[in-house]
N, C-alpha and C positions, 0 to 999 in steps of 0.2 A: 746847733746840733744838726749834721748830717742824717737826713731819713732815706738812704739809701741802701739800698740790696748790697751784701760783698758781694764778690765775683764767685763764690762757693753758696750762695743761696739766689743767685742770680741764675747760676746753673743749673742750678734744683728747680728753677723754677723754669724754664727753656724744655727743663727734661718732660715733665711731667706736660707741657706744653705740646709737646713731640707726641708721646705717648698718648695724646687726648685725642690730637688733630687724625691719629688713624683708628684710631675704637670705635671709627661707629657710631657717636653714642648719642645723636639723635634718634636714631631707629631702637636704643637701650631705651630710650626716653619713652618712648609712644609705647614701646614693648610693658616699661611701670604702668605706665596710665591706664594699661589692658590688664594689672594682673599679672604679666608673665614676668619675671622677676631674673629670669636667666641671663641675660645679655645682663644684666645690672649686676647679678653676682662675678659674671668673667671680668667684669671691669673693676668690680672690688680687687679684686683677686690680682689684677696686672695691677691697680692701684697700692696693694700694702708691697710688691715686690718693688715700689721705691723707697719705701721706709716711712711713709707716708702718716703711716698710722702709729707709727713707732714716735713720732714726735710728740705724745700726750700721753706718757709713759716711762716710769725710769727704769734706768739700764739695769735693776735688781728683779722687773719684770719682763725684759725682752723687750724693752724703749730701747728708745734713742737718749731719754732726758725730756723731763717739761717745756721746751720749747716752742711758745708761744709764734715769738718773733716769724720762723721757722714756717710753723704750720700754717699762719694767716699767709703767707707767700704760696703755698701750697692750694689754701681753702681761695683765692683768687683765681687759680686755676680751674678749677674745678665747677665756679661760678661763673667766668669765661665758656667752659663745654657744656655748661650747662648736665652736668653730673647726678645720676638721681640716687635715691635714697635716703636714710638717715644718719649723713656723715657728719652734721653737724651734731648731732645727738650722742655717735659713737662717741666723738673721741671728747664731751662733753664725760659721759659716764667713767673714760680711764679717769679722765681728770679727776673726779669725785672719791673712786674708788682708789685712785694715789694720794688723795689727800685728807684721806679718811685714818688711813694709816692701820686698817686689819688686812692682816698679812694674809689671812687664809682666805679672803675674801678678794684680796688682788692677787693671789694664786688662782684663782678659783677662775676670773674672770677673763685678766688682763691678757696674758699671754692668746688666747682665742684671738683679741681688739683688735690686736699687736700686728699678729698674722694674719687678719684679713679673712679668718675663719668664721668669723660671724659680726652680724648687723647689733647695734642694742641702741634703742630707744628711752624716751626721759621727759617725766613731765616733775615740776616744783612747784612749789608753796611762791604764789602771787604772779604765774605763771599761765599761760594755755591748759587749761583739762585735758586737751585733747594730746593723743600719743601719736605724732608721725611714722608711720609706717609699720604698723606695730605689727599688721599682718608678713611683713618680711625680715623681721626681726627677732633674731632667737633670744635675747633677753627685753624685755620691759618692765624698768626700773624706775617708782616713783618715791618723791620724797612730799610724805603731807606736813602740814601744818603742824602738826606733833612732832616733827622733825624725825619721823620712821622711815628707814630706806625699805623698802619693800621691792620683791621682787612678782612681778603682779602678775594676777594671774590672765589670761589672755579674755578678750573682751568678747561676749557674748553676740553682740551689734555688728551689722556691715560694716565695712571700710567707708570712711565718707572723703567726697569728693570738694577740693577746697577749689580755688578761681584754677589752682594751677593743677590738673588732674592729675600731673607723675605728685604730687603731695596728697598722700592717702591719711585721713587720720580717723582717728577712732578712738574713744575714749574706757582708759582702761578700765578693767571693774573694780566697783566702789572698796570692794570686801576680798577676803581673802588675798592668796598669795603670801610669800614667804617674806618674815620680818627677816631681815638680814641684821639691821643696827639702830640705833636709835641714840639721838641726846643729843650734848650741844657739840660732840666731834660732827652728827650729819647734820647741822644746823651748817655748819662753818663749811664743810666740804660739800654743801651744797650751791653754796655762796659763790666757791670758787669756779664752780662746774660752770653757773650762771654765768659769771662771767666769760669764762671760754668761749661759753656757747655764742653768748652776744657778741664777741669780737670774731667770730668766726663766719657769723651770721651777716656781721661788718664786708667781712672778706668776699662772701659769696655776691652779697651785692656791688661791688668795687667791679668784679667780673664779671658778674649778668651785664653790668653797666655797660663794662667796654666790648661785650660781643655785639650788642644792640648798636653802639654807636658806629665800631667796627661794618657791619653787615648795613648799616643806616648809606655810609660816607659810601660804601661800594655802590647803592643801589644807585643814589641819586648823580653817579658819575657816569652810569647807563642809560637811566630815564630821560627822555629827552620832549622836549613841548618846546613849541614856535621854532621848530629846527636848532636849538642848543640843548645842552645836558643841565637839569636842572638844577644841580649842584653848582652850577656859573651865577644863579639867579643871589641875589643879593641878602633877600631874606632869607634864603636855605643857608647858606652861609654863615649868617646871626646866630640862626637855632642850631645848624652844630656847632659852631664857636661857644654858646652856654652853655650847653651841653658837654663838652671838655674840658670847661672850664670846672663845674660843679665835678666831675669825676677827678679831677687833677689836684682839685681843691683840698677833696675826701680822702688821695690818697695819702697825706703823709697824717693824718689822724689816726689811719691803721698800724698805722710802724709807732708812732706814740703810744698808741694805747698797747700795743702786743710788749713794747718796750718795760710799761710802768705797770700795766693790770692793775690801776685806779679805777674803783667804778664810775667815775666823772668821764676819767678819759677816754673808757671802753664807750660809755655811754653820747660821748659827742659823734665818736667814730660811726658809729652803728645807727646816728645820726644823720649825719650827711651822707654817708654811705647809700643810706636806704634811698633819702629823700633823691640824690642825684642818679637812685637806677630807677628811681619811678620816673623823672623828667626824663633820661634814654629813654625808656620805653612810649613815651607819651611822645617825645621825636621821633622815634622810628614811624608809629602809628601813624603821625600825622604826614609826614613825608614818602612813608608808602603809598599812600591814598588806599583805595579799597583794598587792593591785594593786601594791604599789610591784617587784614581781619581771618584770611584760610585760614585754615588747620594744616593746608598742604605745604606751606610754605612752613621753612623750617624756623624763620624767622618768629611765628608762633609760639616757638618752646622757650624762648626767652622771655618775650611779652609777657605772660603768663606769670610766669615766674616772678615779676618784678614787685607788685603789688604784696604778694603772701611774704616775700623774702625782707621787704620793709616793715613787715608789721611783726615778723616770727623775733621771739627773742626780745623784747621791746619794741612797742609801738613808739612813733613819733613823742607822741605825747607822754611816754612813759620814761622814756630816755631824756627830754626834755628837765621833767623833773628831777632827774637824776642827778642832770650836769647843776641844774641850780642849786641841791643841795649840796653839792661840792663847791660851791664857789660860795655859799651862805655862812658865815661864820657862827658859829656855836650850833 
């Protein structure tokens, strides 16, 4: 099987590429981590005017159609500029709210997702407690263990501060808020959301991955010790050659799993994925020498990122067990 982009989602992916590299959105990035949340909605905003958000969505709600394939090409993007907010979450909750199948309830919500008019957040049953960004999100949608989708009500508690500060979270309130649905349709449509989220979560670290390695390969063809650059030195070499190789590895696990949406095959992707943006990042670290620790450097807002981004949506170890009960007979 070929895991390759067509030339029409190859270009979606260039575009969105384009549109990244002039936003700004390191300075959106610092701007999250402050609270100020405006540079992050302009960039929603240029964001859904590629359709972007349209892709976890059917065309009976102002989608594009469920496309998975699509979106992970998208969510690499976006992982690459290092994008803040809760986009993995958004288009986690269309997913839900399409495959839940109450229509006045994807009236109700979808079309807002669609356009880029509002953030919405998500926590599930054997998942994180905690809600990302809930203070900049006009809906916060939990599904408990009863299998109740509720539309929760906003959290009494500060914003807390995770390794990577543009990830604000907070944990919604226990009680109240609006029951939306309940049974074994949000049992099931919660299952599917899960997975989106984890192969999307796959995506974003694919791209933390290759900005790190990306901005790593720049520095060390600058940095220069015993009068050569030490990107010549032998070992530096080694450590990026692993390091591309682990990202290169990960990448056709994402086009398999966005292909099949098996939770084995989401669950390898989201796997590797993570584990090869935590070694980017632990090579950038180490081949910066100090500077690579500022906050001034931009190269920070990825750093950061890499660690929370491997563990959100499945941990190692939770994905781990995942792929083995897929391959476990009975």
């Amino acid at each position: 099987m070929r895991f390759l982009p067509t030339d029409e989602q190859a270009d979606f992916a260039r575009t969105l590429r384009s549109l990244l590299g002039s936003a700004q959105v390191p300075a959106a990035v610092r701007a999250w981590a402050d609270g100020e949340h405006g540079p992050g909605l302009a960039l929603r905003s240029r964001l859904a005017g590629t359709g972007l958000f349209a892709l976890a969505a059917p065309e009976s709600y102002e989608g594009a159609g469920l496309l998975p394939l699509e979106l992970a090409l998208g969510f690499v993007e976006l992982g690459r500029a290092g994008v803040p907010g809760p986009v993995v979450e958004s288009a986690a909750v269309s997913v839900l709210l399409s495959e839940l199948g109450d229509e006045a309830l994807a009236k109700r919500f979808l079309p807002g997702l669609v356009a880029g008019g509002a953030w919405a957040t998500l926590t599930l049953p054997g998942g994180s407690p905690y809600a990302l960004d809930a203070d900049a999100a006009q809906y916060c949608f939990t599904v408990s263990a009863a299998a109740e989708l509720r539309l929760a009500a906003p959290s009494s508690g500060a914003a807390l501060r995770s390794t990577d500060p543009a990830r604000r979270l907070s944990r919604p309130a226990a009680a109240g808020g609006e029951l939306l649905a309940a049974g074994p349709a949000v049992a099931h449509a919660a299952g599917a959301a899960g997975r989106w989220a984890r192969l999307l979560t796959a995506a974003q670290c694919l791209g933390t991955g290759e900005a790190l390695l990306e901005r790593t390969v720049g520095y060390v063809k600058q940095r220069t010790q015993f009068g050569a650059p030490i990107g010549s030195f032998q070992a530096v070499k080694h450590r990026l050659a692993d390091t591309l190789l682990a990202l290169e590895f990960a990448r056709p696990l994402v086009w398999a799993a966005a292909l099949s949406l098996a939770p084995g095959d989401v669950a390898a992707a989201k796997l590797r994925c993570g584990e090869a943006a935590y070694r980017a990042a632990m090579t950038a670290l180490q081949l910066h020498g100090a500077v690579g620790y500022t906050e001034e450097l931009d190269l920070s807002l990825w750093l950061r990122k890499a660690r929370p981004l491997r563990d959100a949506w499945g941990t190692p170890s939770e994905c781990r067990a995942e792929v083995l009960r897929s391959v476990t007979p009975g």
